[in-house]
N, C-alpha and C positions, 0 to 999 in steps of 0.2 A: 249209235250205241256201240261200243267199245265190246269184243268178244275175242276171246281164242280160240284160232281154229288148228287146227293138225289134222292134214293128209283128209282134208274133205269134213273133218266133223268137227262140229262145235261145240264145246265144254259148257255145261250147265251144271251150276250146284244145288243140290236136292239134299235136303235134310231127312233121314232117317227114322231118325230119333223119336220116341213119347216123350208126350209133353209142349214141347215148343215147334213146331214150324220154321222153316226159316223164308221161302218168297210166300206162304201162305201167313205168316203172321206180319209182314209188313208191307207185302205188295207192291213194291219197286223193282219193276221190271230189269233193270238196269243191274240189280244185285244179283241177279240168275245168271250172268255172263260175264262180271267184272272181272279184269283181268289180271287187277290187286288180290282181290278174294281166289280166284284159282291157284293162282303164285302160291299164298299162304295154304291152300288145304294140299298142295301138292307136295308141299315143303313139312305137310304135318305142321304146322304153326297158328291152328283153330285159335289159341289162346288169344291170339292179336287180331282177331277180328271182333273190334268192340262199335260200339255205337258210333264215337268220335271219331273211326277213322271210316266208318259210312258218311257219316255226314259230309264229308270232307269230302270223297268220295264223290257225292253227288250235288255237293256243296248247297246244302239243306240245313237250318236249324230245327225239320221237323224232328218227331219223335221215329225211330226205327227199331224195333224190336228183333235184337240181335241174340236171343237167348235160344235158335236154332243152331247158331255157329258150330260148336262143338259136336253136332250131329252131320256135320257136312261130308256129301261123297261127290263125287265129280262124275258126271254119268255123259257120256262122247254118240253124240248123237248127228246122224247127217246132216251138212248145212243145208235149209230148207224143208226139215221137216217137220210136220206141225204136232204138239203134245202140250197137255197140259199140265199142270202140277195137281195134282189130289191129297188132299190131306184128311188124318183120322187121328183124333185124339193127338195131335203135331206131331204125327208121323206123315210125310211126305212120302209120295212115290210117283214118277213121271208115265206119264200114259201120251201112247203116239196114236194117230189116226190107225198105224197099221196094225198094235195091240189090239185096238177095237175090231177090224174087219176080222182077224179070228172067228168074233163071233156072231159073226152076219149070215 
């Protein structure tokens, strides 16, 4: 799996936004890290992340539900660190192992 890394951390995109989700409403691991999608959200160019160029992407004719794109942030997290994606109401927000021991 294809990812960017810079100076140790790994770029993962996490959707914000109400409403849509973006790895929580399609589930392709792959699109958390791709290095087409960081390009464009780095670039400010959410607009062109459409279904068709996911698809291509992962060269898939499945369905992929790209109506999180627009809420995309880039969030630079250690390589090897483990975190999941949580979502509420398709609002995303990334939680690491270390978030949790806080409150242990």
């Amino acid at each position: 799996m294809e990812k960017v890394v810079k100076n140790g951390k790994v770029a993962v995109l996490v959707s914000h936004g109400y409403g849509a989700g973006w790895y929580s409403w399609h589930g392709k691991k792959e699109l958390l890290y791709h290095p087409e999608i960081v390009k464009l959200v780095e670039e400010d160019r959410r607009e062109e992340i459409t279904e068709e160029l996911c698809k291509k992407l992962l060269n898939t004719d499945d369905y992929i539900c790209v109506l999180g794109a627009d809420g995309l942030s880039i969030h630079w997290i250690p390589q090897g660190t483990n975190f999941r994606i949580n979502e509420y109401d398709g609002a995303e927000s990334l939680q690491t192992l270390d978030d949790l021991s806080e409150y242990a």
